[in-house]
GUVOVO-315526 format. One record per residue (C-alpha): residue number from 1; x, y, z; residue in one letter. Coordinates in steps of 0.02 Angstrom, whole numbers, plus 50000, padded with zeros to 5 digits. Layout:
N
<node pos="NUM" east="X" north="Y" up="Z" code="a"/>
...
! end
This chain:
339
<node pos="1" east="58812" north="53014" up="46471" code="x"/>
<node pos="2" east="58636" north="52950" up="46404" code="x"/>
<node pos="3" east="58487" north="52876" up="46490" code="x"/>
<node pos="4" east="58448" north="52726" up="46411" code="x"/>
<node pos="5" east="58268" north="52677" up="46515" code="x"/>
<node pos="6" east="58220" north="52500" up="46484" code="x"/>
<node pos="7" east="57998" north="52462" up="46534" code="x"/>
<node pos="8" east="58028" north="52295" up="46526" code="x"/>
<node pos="9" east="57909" north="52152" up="46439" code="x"/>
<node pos="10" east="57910" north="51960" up="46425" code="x"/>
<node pos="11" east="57908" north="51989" up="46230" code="x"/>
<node pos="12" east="57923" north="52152" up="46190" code="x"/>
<node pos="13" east="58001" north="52306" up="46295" code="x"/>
<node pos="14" east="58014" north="52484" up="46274" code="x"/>
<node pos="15" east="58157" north="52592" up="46264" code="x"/>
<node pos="16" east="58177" north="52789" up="46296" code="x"/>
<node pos="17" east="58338" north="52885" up="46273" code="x"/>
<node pos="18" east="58384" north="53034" up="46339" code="x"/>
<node pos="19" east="58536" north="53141" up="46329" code="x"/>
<node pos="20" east="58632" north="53217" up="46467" code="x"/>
<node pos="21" east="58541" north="53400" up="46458" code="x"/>
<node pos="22" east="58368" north="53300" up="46483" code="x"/>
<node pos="23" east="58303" north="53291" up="46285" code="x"/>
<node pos="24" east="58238" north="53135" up="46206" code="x"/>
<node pos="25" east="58345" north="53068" up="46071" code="x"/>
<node pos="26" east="58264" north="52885" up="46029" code="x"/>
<node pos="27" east="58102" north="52814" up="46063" code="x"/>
<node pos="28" east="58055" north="52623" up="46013" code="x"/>
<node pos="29" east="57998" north="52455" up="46021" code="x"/>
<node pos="30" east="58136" north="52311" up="46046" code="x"/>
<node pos="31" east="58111" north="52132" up="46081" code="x"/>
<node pos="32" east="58166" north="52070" up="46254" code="x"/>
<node pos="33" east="58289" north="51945" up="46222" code="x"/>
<node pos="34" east="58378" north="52050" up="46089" code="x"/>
<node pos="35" east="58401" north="52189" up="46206" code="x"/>
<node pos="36" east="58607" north="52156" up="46207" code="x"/>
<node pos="37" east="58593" north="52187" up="46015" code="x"/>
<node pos="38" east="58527" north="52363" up="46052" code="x"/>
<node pos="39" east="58657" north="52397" up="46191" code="x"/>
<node pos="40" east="58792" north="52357" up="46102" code="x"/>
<node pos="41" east="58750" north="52495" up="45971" code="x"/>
<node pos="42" east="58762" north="52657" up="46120" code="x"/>
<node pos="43" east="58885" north="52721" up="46180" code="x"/>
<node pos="44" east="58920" north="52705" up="46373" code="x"/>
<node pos="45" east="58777" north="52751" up="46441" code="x"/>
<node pos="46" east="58667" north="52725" up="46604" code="x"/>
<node pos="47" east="58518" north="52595" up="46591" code="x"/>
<node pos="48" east="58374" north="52615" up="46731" code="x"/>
<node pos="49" east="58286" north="52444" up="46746" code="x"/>
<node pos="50" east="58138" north="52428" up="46856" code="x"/>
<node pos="51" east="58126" north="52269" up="46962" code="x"/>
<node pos="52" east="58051" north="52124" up="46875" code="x"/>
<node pos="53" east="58067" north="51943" up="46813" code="x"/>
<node pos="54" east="58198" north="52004" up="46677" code="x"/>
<node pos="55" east="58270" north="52143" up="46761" code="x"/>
<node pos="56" east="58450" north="52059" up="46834" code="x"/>
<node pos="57" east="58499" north="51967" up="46676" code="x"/>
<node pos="58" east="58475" north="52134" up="46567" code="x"/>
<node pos="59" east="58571" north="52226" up="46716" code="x"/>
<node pos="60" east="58726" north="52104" up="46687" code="x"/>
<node pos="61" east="58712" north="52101" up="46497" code="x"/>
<node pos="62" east="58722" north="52298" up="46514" code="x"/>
<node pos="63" east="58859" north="52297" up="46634" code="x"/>
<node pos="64" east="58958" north="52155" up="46518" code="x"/>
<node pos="65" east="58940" north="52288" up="46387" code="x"/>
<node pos="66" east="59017" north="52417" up="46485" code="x"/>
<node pos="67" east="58871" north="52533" up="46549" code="x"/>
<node pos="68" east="58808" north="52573" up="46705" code="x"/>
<node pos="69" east="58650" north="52466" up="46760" code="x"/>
<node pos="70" east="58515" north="52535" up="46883" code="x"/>
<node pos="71" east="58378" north="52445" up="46947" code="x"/>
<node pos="72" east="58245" north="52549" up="47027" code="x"/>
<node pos="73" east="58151" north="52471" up="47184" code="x"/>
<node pos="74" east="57951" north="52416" up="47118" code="x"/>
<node pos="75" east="57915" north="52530" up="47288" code="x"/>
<node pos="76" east="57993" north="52678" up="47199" code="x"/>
<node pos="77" east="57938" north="52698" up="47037" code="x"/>
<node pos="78" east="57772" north="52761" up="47075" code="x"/>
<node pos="79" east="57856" north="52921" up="47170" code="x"/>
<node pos="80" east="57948" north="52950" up="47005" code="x"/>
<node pos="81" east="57802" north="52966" up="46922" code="x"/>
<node pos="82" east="57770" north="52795" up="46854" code="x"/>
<node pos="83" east="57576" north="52765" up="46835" code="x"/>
<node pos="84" east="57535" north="52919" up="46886" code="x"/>
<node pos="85" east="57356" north="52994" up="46859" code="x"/>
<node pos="86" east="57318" north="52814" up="46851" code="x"/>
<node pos="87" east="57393" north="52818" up="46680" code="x"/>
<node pos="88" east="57501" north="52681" up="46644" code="x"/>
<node pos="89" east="57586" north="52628" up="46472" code="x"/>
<node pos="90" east="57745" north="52574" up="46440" code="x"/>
<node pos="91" east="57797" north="52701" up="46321" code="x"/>
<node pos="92" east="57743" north="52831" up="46473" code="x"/>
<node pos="93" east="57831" north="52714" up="46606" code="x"/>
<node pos="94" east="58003" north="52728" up="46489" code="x"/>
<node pos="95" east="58000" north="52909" up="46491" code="x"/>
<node pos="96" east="57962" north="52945" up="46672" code="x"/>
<node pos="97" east="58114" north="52835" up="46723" code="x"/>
<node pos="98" east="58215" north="52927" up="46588" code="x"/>
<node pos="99" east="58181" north="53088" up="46653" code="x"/>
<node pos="100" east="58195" north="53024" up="46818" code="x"/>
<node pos="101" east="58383" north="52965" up="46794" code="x"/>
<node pos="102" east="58435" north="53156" up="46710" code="x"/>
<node pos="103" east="58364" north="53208" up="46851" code="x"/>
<node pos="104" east="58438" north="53116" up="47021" code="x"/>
<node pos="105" east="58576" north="52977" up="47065" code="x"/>
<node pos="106" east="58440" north="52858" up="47061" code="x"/>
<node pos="107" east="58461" north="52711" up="47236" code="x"/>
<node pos="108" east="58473" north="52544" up="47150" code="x"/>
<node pos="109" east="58450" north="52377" up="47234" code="x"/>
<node pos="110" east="58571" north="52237" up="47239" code="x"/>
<node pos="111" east="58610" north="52155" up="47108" code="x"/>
<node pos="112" east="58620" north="51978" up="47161" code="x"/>
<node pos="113" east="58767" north="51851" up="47051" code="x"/>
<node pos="114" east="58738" north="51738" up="46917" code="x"/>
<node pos="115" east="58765" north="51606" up="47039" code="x"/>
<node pos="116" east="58667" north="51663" up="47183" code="x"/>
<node pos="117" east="58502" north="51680" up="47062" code="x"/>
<node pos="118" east="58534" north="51490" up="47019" code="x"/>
<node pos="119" east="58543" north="51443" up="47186" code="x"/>
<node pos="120" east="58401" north="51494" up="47219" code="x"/>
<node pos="121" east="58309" north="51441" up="47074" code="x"/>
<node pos="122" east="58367" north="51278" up="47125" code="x"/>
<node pos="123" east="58281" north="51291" up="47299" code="x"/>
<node pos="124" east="58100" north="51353" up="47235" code="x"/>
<node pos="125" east="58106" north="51226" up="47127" code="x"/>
<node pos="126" east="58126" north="51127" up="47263" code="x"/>
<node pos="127" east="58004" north="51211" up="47367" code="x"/>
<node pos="128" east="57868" north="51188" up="47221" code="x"/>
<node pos="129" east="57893" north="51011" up="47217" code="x"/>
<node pos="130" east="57867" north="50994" up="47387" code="x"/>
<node pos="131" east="57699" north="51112" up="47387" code="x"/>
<node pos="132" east="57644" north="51028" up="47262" code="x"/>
<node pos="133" east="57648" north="50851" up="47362" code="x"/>
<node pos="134" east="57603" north="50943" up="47507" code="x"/>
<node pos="135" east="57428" north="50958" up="47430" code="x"/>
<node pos="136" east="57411" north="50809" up="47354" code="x"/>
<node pos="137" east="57441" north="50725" up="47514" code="x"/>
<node pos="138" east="57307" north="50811" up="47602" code="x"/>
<node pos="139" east="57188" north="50798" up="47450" code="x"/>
<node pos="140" east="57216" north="50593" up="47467" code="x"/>
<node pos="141" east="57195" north="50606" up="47671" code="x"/>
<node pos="142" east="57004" north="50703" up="47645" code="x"/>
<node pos="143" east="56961" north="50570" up="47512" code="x"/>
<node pos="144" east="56992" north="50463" up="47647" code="x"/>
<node pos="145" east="56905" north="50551" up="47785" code="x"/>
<node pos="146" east="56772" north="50530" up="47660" code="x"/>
<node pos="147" east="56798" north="50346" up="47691" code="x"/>
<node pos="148" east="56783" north="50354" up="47883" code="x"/>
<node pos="149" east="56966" north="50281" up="47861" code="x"/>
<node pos="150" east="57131" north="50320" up="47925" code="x"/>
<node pos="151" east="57303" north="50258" up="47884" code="x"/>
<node pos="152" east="57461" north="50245" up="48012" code="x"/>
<node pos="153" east="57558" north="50352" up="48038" code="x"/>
<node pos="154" east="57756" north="50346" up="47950" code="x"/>
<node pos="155" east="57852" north="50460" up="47829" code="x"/>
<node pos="156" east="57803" north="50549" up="47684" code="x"/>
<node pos="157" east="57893" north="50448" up="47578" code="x"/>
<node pos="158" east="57790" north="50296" up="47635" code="x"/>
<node pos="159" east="57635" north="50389" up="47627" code="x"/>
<node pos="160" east="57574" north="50299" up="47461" code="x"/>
<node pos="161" east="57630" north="50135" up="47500" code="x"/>
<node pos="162" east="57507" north="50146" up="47669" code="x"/>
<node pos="163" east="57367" north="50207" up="47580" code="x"/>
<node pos="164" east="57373" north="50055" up="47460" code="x"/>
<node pos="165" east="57381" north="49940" up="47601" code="x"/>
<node pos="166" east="57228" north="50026" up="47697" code="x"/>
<node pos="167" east="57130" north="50038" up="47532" code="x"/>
<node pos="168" east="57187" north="49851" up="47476" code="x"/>
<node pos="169" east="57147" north="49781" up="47630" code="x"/>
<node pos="170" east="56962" north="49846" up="47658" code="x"/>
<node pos="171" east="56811" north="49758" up="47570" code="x"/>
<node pos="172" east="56804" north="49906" up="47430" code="x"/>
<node pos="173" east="56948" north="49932" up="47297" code="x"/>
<node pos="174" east="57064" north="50065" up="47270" code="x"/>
<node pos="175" east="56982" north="50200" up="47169" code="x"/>
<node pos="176" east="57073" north="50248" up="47003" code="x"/>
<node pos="177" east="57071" north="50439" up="47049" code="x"/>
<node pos="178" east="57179" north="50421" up="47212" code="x"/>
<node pos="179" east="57305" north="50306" up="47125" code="x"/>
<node pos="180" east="57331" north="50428" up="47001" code="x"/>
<node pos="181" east="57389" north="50543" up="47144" code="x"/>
<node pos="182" east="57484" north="50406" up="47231" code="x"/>
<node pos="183" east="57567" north="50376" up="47087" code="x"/>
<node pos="184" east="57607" north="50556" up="47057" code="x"/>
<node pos="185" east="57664" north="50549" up="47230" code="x"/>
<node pos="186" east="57785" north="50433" up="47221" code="x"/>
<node pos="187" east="57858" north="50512" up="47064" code="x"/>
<node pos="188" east="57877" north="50695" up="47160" code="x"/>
<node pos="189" east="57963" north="50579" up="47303" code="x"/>
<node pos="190" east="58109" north="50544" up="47172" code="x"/>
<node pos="191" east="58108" north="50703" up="47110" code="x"/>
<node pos="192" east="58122" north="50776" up="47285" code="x"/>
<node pos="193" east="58273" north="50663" up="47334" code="x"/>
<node pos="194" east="58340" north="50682" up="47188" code="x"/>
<node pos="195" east="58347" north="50892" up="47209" code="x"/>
<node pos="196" east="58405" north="50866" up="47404" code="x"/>
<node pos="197" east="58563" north="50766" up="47332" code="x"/>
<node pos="198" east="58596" north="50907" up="47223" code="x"/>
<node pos="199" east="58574" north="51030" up="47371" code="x"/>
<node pos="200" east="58700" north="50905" up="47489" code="x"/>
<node pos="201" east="58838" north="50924" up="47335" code="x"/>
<node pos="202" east="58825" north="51102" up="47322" code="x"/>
<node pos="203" east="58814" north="51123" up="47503" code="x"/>
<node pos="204" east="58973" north="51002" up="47537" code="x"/>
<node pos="205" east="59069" north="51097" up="47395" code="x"/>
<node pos="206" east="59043" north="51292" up="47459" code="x"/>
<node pos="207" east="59142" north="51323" up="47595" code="x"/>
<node pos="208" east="59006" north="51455" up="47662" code="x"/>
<node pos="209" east="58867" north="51349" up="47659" code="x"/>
<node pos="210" east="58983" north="51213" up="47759" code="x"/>
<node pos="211" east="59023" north="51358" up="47917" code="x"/>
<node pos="212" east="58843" north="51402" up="47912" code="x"/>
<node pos="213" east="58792" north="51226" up="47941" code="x"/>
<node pos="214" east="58880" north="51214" up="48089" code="x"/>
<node pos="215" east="58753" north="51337" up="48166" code="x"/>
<node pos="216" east="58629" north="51236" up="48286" code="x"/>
<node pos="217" east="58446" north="51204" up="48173" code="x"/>
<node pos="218" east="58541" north="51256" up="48006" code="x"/>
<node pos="219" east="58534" north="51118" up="47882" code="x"/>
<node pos="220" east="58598" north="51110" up="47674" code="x"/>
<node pos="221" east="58412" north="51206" up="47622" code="x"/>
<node pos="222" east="58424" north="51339" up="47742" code="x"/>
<node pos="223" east="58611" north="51364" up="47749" code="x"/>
<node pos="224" east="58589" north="51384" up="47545" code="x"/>
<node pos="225" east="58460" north="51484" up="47549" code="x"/>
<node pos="226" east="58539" north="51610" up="47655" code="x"/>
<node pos="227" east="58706" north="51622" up="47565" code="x"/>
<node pos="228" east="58608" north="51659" up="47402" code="x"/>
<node pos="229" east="58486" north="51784" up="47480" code="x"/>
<node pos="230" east="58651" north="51882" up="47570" code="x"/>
<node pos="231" east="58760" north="51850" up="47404" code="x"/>
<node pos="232" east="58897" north="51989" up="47478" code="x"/>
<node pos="233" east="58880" north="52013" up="47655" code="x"/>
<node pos="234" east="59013" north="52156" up="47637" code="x"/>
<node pos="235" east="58837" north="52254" up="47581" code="x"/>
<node pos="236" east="58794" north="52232" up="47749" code="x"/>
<node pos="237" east="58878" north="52356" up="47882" code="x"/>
<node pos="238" east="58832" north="52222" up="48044" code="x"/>
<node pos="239" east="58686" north="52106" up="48090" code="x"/>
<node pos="240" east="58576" north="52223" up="48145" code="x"/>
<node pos="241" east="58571" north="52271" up="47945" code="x"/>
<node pos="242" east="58533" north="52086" up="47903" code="x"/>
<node pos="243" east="58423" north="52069" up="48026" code="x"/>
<node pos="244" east="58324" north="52199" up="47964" code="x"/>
<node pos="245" east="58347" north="52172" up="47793" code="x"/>
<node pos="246" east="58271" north="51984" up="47814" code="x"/>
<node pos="247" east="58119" north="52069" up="47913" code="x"/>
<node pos="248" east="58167" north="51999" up="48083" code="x"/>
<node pos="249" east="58164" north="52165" up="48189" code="x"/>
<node pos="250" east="58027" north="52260" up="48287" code="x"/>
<node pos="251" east="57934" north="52387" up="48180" code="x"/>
<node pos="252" east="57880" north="52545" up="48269" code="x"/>
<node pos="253" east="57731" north="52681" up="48247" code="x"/>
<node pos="254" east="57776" north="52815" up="48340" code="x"/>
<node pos="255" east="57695" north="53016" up="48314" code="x"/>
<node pos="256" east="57725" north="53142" up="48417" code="x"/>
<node pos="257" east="57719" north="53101" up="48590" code="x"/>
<node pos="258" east="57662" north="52920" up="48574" code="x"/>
<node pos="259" east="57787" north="52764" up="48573" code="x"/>
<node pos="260" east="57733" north="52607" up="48505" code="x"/>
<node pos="261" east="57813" north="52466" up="48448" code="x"/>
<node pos="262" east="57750" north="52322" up="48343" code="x"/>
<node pos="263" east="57789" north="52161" up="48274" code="x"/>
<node pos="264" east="57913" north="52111" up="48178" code="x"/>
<node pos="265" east="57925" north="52209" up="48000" code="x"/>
<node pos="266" east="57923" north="52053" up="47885" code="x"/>
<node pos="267" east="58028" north="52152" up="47763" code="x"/>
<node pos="268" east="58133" north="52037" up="47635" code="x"/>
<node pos="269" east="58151" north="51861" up="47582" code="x"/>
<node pos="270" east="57965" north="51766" up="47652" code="x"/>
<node pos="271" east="58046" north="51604" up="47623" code="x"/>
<node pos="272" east="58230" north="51627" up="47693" code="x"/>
<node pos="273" east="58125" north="51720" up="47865" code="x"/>
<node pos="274" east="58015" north="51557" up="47882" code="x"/>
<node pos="275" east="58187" north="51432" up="47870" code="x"/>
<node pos="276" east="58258" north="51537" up="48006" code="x"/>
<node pos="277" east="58122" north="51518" up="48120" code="x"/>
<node pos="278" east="58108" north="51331" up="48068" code="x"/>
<node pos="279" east="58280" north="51314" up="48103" code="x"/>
<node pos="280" east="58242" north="51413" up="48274" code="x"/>
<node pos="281" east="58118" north="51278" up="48331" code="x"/>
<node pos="282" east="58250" north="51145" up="48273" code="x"/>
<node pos="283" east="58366" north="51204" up="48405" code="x"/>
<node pos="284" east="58248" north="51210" up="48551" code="x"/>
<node pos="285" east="58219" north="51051" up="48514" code="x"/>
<node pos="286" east="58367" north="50979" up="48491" code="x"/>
<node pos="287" east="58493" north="51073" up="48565" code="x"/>
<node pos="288" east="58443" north="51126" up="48736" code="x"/>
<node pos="289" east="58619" north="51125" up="48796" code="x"/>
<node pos="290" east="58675" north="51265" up="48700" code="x"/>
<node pos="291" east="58713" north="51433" up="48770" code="x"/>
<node pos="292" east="58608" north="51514" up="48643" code="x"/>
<node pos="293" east="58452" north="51395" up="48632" code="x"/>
<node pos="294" east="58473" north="51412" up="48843" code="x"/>
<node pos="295" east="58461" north="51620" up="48800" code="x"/>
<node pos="296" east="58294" north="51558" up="48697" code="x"/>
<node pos="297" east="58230" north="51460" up="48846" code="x"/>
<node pos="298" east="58240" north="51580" up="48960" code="x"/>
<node pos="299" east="58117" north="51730" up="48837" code="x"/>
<node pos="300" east="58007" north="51576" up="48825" code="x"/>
<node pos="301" east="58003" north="51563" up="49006" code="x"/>
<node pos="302" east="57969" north="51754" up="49016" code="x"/>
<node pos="303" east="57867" north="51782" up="48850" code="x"/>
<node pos="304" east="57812" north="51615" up="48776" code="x"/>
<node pos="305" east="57884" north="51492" up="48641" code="x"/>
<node pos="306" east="57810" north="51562" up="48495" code="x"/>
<node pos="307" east="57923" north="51758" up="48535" code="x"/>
<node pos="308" east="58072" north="51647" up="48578" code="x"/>
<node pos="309" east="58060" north="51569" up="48418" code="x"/>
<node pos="310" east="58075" north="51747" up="48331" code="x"/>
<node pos="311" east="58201" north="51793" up="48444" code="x"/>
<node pos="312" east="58304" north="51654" up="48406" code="x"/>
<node pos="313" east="58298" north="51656" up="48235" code="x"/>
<node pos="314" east="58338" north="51843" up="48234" code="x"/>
<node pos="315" east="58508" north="51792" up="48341" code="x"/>
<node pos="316" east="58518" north="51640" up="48213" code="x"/>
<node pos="317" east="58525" north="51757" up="48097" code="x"/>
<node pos="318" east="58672" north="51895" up="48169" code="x"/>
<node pos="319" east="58756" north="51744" up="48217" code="x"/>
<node pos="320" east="58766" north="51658" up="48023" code="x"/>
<node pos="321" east="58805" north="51850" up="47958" code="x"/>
<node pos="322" east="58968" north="51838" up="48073" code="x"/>
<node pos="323" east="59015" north="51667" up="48023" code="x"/>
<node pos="324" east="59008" north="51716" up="47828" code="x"/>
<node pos="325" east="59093" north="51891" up="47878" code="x"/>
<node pos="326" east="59244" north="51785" up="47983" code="x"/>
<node pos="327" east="59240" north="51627" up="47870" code="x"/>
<node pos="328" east="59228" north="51529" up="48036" code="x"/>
<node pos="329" east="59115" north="51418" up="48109" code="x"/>
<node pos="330" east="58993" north="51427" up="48257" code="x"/>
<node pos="331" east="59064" north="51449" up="48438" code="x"/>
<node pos="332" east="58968" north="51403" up="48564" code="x"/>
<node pos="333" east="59078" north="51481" up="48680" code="x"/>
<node pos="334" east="59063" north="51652" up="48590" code="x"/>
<node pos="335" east="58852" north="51654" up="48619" code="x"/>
<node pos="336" east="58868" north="51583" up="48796" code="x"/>
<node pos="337" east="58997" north="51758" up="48820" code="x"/>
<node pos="338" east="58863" north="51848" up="48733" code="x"/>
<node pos="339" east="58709" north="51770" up="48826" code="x"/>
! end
């Protein structure tokens, strides 16, 4: 079998083949979104992607055509000799995977589906829209600060209609600059509503997404988010592997005769960690009742609300990794066994 290294470019990328005993046989130049064109050519061979932008859609055109796709970790490559001497090309980066490949069963990392990649394109282009009114909001509320002048409180999606009355109602007119940004406001409002309905059909139509949102704090965003992020949760042996795999366990530095644990590792998905602990504080608020949140409570009591937060979401997060495992929904009774 061959060794068909891809260093992958936005335009152009750079192929190296090598034959089973280790020995070069082509060497060249392809452009990116052409790459299937090339594949189809070789026989069945073994193509070592490293992580990037482009990396999954070449890994499922390559596996479409019948070869074996590997993509190597970004925090392996450099062990296999990528960059090294603080040399990096991509005709050099090509042949060190390559060689690599002959050399070792090289670990790959999941591979996420066609559909779980546009979920969550779907949600950071959510999330972007939101940033991005995020900051104009707070750029609007220090022109106004600027002002000496305050508005009352209400919504976001009010938020431009209050301004205009404070600045309409005052002796000095609405500056041109801030209703441009209102007005871009207002726009990113529809926008916004118009990707949450898309979100609630998609949510109402997957049956996973509906069992996860039966989970105290878990609403259509997060319970979509986490689907797509776990994509198979066969790939998972038990919760203590997604919990760790979202960053939500301890991390220790222990040598020798010294113990010490530390935080949390923050390993994983940023965004899909922060919705779980979100959706933590959702339930302490909301659902005090509940065994679990009661569990919660009671590390507040003993180590404060911000490690009961973590806490929870770590158990928010074992407990969603059984419900997509069972294809049931939450149990109250099961957590209050387990609490």
């Amino acid at each position: 079998m061959d060794h068909i290294a891809i260093d992958l470019g936005g335009r152009k990328s750079r192929i190296c083949v090598r034959n089973a005993q280790g020995l070069v046989v082509d060497e060249q130049w392809w452009v990116t979104n052409r790459l299937g064109d090339y594949l189809k050519k070789r026989a069945v061979s073994r193509v070592v992607l490293e992580t990037s932008a482009e990396a999954f859609a070449v890994a499922d055109l390559a596996t479409q055509l019948g070869h074996e796709a590997v993509v190597v970790p970004a925090t392996l490559v450099r062990s296999l000799g990528v960059g090294a001497r603080r040399v990096k090309t991509d005709k050099k980066d090509a042949q060190a995977l390559s060689k690599a490949s002959c050399a070792m069963d090289l670990p790959s990392v999941h591979v996420p589906s066609k559909q779980s990649r546009e979920w969550k394109a779907l949600c950071s282009s959510r999330e972007c829209l939101v940033t991005t009114r995020t900051k104009l909001i707070n750029h609007v509320r220090g022109l106004l600060r600027t002002r000496v002048s305050q508005i009352r409180s209400g919504e976001v999606t009010t938020f431009a209609r209050r301004v205009r009355e404070k600045l309409l109602s005052s002796a000095e007119a609405l500056p041109m600059a801030v209703e441009r940004e209102l007005s871009l406001i207002e726009q990113l409002n529809r926008y916004i509503a118009a990707a949450d309905k898309e979100l609630a059909t998609i949510t109402a139509q997957e049956p996973r997404c509906r069992n996860a949102m039966t989970v105290p704090g878990i609403g259509p965003v997060t319970a979509l988010r986490f689907v797509a992020a776990v994509d198979e949760v066969s790939r998972f042996h038990g919760a203590h592997a997604l919990q760790s795999y979202l960053g939500l366990t301890p991390g220790e530095e222990s040598s020798s005769m010294r113990e010490r644990r530390t935080s949390i590792t923050k390993a994983g998905s940023p965004v899909v960690r922060w919705l779980l602990v979100q959706a933590a504080w959702c339930a302490l608020r909301t659902r005090r009742n509940d065994p679990m949140v009661q569990w919660a409570l009671e590390v507040a009591h003993r180590r404060g609300p911000q490690v009961a937060a973590v806490a929870l979401s770590r158990k928010l997060a074992g407990i969603l990794y059984a419900v997509l495992r069972d294809g049931t929904t939450y149990q109250s009774s099961r957590g209050a066994q387990a609490a």
